[in-house]
C-alpha positions as CSV (number, residue, x, y, z in Angstrom):
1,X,-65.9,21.8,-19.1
2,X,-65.4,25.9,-17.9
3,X,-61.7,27.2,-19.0
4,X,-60.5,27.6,-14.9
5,X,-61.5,23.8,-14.8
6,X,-59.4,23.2,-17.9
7,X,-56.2,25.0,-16.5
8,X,-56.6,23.2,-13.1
9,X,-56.4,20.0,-14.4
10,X,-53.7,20.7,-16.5
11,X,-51.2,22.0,-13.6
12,X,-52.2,18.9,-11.7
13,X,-51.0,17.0,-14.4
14,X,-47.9,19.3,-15.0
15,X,-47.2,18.9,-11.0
16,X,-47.9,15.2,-11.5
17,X,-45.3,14.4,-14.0
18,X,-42.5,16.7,-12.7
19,X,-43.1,15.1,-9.0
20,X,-42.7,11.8,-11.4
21,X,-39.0,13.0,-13.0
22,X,-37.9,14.3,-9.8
23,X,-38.0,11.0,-8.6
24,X,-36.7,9.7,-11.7
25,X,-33.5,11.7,-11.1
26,X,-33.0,10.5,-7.5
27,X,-29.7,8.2,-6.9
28,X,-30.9,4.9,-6.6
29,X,-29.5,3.0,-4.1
30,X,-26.8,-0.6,-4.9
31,X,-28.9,-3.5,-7.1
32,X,-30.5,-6.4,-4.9
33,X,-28.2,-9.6,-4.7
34,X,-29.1,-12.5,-7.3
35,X,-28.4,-15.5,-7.4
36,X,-24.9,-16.7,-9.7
37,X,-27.9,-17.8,-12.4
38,X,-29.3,-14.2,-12.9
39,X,-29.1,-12.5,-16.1
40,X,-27.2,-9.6,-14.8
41,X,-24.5,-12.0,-13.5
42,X,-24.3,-13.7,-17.0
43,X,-23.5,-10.5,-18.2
44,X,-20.5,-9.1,-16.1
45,X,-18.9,-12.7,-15.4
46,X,-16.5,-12.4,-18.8
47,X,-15.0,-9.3,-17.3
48,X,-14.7,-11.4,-13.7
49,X,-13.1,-14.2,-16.1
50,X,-10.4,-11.7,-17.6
51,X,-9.3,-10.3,-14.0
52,X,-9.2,-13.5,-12.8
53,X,-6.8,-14.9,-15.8
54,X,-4.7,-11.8,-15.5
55,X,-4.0,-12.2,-11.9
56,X,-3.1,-16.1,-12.6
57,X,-1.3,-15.2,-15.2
58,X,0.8,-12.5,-12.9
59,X,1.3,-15.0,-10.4
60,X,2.3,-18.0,-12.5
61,X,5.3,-15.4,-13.9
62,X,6.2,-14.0,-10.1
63,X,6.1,-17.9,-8.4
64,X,8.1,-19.2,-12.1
65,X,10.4,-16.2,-11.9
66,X,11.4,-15.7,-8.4
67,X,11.0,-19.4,-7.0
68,X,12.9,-20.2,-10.1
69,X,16.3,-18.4,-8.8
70,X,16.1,-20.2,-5.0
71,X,15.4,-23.8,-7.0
72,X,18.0,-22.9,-9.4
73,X,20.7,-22.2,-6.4
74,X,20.5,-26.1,-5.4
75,X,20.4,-27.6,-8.8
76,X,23.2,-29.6,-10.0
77,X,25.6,-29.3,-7.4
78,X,27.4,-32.3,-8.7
79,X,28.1,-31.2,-11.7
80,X,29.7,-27.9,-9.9
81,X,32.1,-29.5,-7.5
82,X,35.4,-28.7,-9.6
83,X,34.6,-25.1,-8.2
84,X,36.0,-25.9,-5.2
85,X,39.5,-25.7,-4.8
86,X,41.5,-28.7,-3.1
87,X,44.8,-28.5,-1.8
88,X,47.1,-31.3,-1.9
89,X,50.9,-31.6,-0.2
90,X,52.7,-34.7,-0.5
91,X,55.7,-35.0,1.3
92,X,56.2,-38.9,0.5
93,X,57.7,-38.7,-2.5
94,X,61.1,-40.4,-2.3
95,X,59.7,-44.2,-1.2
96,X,56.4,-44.1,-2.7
97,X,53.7,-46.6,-1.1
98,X,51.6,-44.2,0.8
99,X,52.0,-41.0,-1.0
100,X,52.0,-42.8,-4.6
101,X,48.7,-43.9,-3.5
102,X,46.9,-41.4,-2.2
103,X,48.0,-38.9,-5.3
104,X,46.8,-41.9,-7.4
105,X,43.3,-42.3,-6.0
106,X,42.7,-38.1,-6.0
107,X,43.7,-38.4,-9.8
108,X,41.2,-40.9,-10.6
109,X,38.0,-40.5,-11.9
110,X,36.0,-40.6,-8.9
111,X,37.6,-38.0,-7.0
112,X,39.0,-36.0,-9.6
113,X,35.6,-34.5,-10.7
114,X,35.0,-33.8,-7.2
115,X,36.6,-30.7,-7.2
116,X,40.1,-28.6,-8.9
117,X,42.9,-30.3,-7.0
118,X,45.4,-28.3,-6.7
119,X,48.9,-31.0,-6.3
120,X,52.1,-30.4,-5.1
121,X,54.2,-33.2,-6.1
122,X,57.7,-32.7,-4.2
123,X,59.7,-30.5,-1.7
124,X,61.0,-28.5,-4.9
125,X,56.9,-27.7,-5.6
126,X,56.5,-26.6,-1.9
127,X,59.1,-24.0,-1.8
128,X,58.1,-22.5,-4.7
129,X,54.4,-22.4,-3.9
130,X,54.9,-21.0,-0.4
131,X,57.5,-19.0,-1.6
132,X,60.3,-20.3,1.1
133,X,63.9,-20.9,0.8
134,X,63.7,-24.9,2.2
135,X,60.9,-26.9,3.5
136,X,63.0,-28.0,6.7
137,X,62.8,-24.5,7.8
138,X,59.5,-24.3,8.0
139,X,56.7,-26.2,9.1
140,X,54.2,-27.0,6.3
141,X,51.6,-28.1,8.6
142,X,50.7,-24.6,9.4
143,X,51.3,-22.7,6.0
144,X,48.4,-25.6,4.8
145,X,46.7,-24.1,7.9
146,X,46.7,-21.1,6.5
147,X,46.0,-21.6,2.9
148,X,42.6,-23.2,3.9
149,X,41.9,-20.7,6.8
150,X,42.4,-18.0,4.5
151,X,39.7,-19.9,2.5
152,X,42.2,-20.2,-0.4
153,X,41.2,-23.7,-0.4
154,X,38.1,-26.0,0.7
155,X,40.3,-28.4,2.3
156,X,44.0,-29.6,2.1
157,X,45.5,-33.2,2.3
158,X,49.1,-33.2,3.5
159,X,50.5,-36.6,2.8
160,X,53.7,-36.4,6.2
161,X,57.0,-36.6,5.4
162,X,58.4,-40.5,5.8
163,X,54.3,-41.5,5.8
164,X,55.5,-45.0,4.3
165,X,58.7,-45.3,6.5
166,X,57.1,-44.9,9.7
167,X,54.2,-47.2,8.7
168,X,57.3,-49.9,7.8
169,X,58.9,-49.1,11.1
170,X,55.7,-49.7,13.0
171,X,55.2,-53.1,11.6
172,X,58.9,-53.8,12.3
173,X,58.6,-52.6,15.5
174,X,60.8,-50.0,15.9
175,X,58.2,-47.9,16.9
176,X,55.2,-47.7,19.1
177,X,53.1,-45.9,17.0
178,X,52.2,-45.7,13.7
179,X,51.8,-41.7,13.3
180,X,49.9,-39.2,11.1
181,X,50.2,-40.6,7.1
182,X,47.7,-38.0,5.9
183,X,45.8,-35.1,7.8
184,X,43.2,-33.7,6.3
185,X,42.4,-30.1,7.2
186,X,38.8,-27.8,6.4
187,X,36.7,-25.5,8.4
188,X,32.9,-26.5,8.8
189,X,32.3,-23.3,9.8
190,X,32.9,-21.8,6.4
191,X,29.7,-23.4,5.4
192,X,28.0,-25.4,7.9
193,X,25.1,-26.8,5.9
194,X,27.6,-27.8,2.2
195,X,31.0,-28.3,3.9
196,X,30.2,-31.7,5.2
197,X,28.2,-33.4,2.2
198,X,30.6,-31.8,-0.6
199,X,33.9,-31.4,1.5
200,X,34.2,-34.1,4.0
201,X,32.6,-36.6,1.9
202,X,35.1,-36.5,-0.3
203,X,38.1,-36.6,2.1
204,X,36.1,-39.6,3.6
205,X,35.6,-41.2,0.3
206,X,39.7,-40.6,-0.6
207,X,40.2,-42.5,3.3
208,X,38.2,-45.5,2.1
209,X,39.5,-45.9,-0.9
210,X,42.7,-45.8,0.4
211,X,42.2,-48.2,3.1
212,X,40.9,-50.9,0.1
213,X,44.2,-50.1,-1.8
214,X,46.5,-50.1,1.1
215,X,45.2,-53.5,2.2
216,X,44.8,-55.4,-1.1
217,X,48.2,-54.0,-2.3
218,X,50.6,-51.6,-0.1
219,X,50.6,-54.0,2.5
220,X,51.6,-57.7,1.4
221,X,54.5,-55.2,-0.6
222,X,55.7,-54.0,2.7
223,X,55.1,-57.7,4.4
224,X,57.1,-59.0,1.8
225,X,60.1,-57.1,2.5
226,X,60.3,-58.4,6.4
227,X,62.1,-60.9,7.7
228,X,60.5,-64.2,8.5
229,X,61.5,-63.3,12.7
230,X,60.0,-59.7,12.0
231,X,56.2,-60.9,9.9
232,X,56.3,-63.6,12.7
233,X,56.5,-60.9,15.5
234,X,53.9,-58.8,13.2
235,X,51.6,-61.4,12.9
236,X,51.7,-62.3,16.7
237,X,51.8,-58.2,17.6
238,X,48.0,-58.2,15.7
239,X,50.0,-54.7,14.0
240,X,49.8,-56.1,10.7
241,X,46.1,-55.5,10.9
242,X,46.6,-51.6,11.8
243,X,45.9,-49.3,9.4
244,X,48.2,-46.0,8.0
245,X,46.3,-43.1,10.4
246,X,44.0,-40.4,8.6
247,X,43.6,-37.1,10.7
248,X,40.6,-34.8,9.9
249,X,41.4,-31.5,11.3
250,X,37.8,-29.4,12.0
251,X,39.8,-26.0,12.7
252,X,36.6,-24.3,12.6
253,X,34.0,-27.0,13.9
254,X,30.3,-25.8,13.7
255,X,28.9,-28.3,16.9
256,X,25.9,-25.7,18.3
257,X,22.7,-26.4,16.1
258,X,20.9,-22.8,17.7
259,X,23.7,-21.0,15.3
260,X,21.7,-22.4,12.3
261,X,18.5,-19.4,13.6
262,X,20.9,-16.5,13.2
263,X,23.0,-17.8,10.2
264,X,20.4,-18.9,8.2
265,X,16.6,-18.6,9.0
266,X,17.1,-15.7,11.2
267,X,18.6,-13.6,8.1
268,X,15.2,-13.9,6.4
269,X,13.7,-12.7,9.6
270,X,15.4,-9.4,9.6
271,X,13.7,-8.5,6.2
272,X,10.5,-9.2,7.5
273,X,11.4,-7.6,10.7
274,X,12.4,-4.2,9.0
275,X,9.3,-4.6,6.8
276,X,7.0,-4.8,9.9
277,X,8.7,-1.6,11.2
278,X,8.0,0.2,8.1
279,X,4.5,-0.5,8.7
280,X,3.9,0.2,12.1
281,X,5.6,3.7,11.6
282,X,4.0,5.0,8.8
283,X,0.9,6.4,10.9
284,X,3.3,7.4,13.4
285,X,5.7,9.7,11.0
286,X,2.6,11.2,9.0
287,X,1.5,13.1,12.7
288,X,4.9,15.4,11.5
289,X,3.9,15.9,8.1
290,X,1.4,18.9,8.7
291,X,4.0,20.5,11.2
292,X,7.5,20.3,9.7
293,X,9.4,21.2,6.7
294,X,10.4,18.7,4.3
295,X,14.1,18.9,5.2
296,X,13.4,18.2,9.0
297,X,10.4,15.9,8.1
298,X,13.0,13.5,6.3
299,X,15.9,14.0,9.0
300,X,13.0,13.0,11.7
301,X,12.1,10.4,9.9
302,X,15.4,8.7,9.3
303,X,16.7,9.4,12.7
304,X,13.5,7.5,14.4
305,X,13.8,4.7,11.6
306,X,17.5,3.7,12.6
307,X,16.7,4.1,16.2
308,X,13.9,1.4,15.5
309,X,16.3,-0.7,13.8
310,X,18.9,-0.3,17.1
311,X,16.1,-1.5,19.1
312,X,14.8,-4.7,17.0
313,X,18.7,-5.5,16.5
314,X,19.2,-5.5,20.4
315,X,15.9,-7.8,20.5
316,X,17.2,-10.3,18.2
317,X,20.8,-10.5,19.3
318,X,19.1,-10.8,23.0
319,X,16.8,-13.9,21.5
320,X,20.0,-15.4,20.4
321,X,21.6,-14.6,24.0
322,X,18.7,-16.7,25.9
323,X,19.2,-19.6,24.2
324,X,23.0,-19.3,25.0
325,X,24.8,-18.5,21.7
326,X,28.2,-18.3,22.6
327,X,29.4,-14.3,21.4
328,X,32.8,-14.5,22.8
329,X,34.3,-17.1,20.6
330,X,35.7,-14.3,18.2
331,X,35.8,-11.1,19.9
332,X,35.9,-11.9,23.8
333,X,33.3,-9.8,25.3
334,X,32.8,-6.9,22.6
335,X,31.2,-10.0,21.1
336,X,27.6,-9.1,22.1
337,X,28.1,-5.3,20.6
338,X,29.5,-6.7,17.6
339,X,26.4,-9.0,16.9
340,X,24.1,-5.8,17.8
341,X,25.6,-3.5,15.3
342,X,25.8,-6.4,12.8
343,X,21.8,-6.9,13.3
344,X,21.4,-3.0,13.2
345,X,23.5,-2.2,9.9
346,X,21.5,-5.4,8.3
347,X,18.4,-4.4,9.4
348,X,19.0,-0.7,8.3
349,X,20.2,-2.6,5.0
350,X,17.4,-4.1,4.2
351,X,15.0,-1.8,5.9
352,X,15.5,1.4,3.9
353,X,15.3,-1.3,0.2
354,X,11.8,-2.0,1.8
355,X,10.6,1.6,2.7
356,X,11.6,2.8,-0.6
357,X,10.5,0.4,-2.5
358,X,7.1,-0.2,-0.3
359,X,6.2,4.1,-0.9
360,X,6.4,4.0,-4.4
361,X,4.5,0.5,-4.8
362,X,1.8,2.1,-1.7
363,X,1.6,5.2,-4.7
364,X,1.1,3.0,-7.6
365,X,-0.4,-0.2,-7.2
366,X,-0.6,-1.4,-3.8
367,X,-1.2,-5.5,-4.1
368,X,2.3,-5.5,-5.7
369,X,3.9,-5.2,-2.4
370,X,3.9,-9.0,-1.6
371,X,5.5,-9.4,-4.4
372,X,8.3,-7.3,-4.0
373,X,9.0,-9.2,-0.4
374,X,8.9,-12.4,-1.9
375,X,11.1,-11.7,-4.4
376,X,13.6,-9.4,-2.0
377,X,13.5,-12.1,0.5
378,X,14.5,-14.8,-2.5
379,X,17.2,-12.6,-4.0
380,X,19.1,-12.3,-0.6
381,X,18.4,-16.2,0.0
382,X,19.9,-17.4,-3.0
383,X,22.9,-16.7,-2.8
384,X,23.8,-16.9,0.6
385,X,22.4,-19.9,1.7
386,X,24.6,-21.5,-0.8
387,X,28.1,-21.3,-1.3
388,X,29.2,-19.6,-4.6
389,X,31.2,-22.1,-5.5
390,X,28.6,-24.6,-6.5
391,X,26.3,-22.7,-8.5
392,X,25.9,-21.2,-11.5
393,X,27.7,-17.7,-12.4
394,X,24.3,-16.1,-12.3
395,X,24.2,-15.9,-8.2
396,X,28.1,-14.2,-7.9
397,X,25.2,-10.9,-7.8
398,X,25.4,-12.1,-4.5
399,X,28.2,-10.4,-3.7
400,X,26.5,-7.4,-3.5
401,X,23.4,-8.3,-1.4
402,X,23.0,-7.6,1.8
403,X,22.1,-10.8,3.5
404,X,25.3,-12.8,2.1
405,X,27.5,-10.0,3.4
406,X,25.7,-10.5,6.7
407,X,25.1,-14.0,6.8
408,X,29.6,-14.1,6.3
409,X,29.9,-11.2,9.1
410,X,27.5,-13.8,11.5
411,X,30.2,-16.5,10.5
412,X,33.0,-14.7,11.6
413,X,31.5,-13.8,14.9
414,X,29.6,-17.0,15.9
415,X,32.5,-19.5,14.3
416,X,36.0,-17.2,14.3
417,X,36.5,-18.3,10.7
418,X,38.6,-15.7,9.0
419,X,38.4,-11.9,9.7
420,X,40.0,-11.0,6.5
421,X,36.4,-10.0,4.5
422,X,35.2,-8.3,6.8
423,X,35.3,-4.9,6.2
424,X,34.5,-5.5,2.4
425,X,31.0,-7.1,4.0
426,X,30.4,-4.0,6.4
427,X,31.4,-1.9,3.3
428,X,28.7,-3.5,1.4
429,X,25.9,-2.9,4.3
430,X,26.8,0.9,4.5
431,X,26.8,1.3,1.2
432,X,23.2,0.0,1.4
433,X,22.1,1.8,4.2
434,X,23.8,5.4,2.1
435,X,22.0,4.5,-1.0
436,X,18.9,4.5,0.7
437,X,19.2,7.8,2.6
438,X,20.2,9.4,-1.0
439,X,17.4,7.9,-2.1
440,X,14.4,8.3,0.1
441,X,14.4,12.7,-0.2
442,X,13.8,12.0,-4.3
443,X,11.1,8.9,-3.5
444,X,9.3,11.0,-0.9
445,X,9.2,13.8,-2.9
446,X,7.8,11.5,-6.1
447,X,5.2,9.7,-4.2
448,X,4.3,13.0,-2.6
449,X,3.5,14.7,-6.3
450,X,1.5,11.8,-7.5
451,X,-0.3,11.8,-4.4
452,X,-1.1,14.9,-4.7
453,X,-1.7,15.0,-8.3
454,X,-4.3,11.7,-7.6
455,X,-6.0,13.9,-5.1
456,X,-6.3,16.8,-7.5
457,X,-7.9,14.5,-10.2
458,X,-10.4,12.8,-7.7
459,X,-11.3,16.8,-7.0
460,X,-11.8,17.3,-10.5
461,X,-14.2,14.6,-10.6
462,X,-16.1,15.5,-8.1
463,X,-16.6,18.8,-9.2
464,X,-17.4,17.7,-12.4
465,X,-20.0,15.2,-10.7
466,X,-21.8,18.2,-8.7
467,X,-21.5,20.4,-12.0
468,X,-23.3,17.9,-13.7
469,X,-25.8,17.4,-11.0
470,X,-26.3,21.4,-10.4
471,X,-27.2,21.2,-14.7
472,X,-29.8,18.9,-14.3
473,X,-31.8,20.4,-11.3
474,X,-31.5,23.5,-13.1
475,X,-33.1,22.3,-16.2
476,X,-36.1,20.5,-14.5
């Protein structure tokens, strides 16, 4: 073989094996799909098995955690009935029977633990717990009114004045009718789903015992002190059958069932309303971002936010309006407005927690943000779907979340049940809707340097990746 032969061969070769590494170095394009069998799955299904167990194990502590504190708001509610305060007024003091009794069956053990009774025993007691110079100068009725209007007290009983008298009268016949012996006085509208199984059970419980007592006991006592003429008119009159009277006194009856969407359910829906508004306006204030300054950016974005949250409010107090909620019981026809604004400063409430909280979650880990909804939506829930009184310590943080504020603001307006919270509650919703103004400047500007700083680090990769690429071609 001649030398030029030699040398052409050997470039062929060279060009051979060069065309070969070129194509060696090529990007190859995504492996072909195997069946769950394959070696190559075999070999990547542990890591599978340890993302898998760490997201179980994540949501077994959010669903034990947060589910935990709703569950926890309804347990035992028994064994918290002496935090709710009783009233008792007895004004039947000086001939026994009725009075006696009653005080006697609330003292007992089956009533007792059903709440703190609070018992005044005499007219002496009165005066000095009302703080009035004599009870014939007043009438009691209505300071009791007050004491459980001013939710002082879940419910009063007021034992009348004479109670057994005009019950001995009445079976005499010296009067017509027997009268009041014991009125009974709450508000259902101060709870409407816990006032009736916790409350009024127990006033109807306190009736019923009564009514075994009076009948078994009381009444062959006052029979026996008539004459034979009088029992013999008694018996024919069929009074001697008739009952001492119970009043229950509703002052603030709850008797619409649409009030339970925006006092209840409908709370829950303004978190998720001003959650949906955050996302449909987060394309809508990033068209600004390239054009203004940071200071204007923010004013524009908060001014636009709030007017979303006017306009949502006016849609939900207009859903409540269709299915005629009644808005002038409290506040005539400002009622409407009042709702609005109540909606608007809840919504802006909750709504800035949510936007804040949602950036920084969108600029760390973005699955999280469930999460945080769940939980926000439970720690709002907790403790205003149930009254304070009968649950555990734990929930008086209740106080100040938004929800319960607004859930006792929708009370007042919907079921006129005492004004006297209610600037503490609006107090409550702007300081929410402040904090979160402060706030947002410092959280923009935080998720805006790690944005930035992620976008820096994915350049330095890529650089890094083409540096590394250039290198090779060069060397071949």
């Amino acid at each position: 073989m001649s030398t030029g032969e030699s040398a052409l061969k050997a470039k062929s070769s060279s060009e051979e094996m060069s065309h070969e590494d070129k194509e060696a170095q090529q990007p190859q394009g995504p492996p072909p799909k195997v069946s769950i069998t394959h070696p190559r799955i075999r070999k990547i299904f542990p890591n599978f098995i340890t993302q898998f167990a760490k997201a179980q194990l994540f949501l077994a502590c959010l669903i034990i955690g947060s589910f935990s504190i709703y569950w926890g708001s309804l347990y035992n509610r028994v064994g918290h009935l002496k935090g709710l305060n009783m009233l008792v007024v007895n004004q039947d003091y000086q001939t026994g029977g009725i009075g006696e009794t009653v005080l006697s069956i609330i003292e007992s053990d089956t009533i007792a633990e059903r709440g703190t009774w609070h018992i005044l025993r005499n007219d002496s007691e009165i005066e000095q717990f009302f703080k009035i110079d004599s009870v014939q100068n007043h009438n009691i009725s209505d300071l009791i009114l007050t004491e459980v209007h001013h939710r002082k007290y879940w419910s009063s009983t007021y034992i009348k004045p004479n109670a057994t008298l005009d019950q001995i009268d009445f079976y005499e016949g010296s009067s017509d009718s027997e009268g009041i012996a014991v009125q009974f006085i709450y508000e259902t509208g101060r709870d409407i789903i816990s006032m009736t199984p916790y409350v009024v059970s127990t006033l109807q419980m306190i009736q019923e015992i009564f009514n075994d007592a009076f009948t078994s006991e009381i009444a062959p006592s006052l029979f026996g002190n008539l004459t034979d003429t009088a029992k013999l008119q008694l018996v024919n009159s069929g009074r001697s059958t008739v009952l001492p009277s119970f009043n229950f006194l509703d002052y603030r009856p709850y008797n619409n069932s649409v009030l339970l969407a925006p006092l209840q359910v409908g709370l829950i829906y303004l978190i998720l309303v001003s959650f949906f508004l955050f996302n449909f306006l987060v394309d809508v204030h990033k068209i600004f971002i390239p054009h203004l300054k940071p200071l204007h950016y923010i004013l524009q974005r908060l001014f636009f936010n709030h007017l979303g949250y006017l306009f949502c409010a006016a849609l939900i107090t207009t859903v409540s309006s269709i299915y005629h909620v009644d808005f002038s019981v409290t506040f005539g026809k400002a009622g409407w407005v009042v709702a609005w604004l109540t909606n608007y400063l809840t919504l802006a409430a909750v709504g800035g927690a949510n936007e804040n909280m949602a950036m920084l979650i969108f600029a760390y880990d973005p699955k999280f943000l469930s999460c945080w909804l769940v939980s926000f939506v439970i720690l709002n829930v907790s403790p205003s779907f149930s009254p304070m009184a009968l649950t555990n310590h734990f929930y008086r943080y209740g106080y100040m979340m938004p929800i319960h504020h607004a859930n006792e603001l929708f009370k007042v307006i919907f079921l006129n049940i005492w004004k006297g919270d209610m600037g503490r509650s609006y107090g409550v919703l702007v300081a929410w809707v402040v904090l979160n103004i402060l706030l947002m400047p410092f959280i923009l500007k935080h998720v805006g340097q790690r944005m930035m700083k992620a976008q820096m680090e994915q350049k330095r990769i890529a650089l890094e990746q083409a540096r590394a690429q250039i290198e090779a071609e060069q060397k071949m």
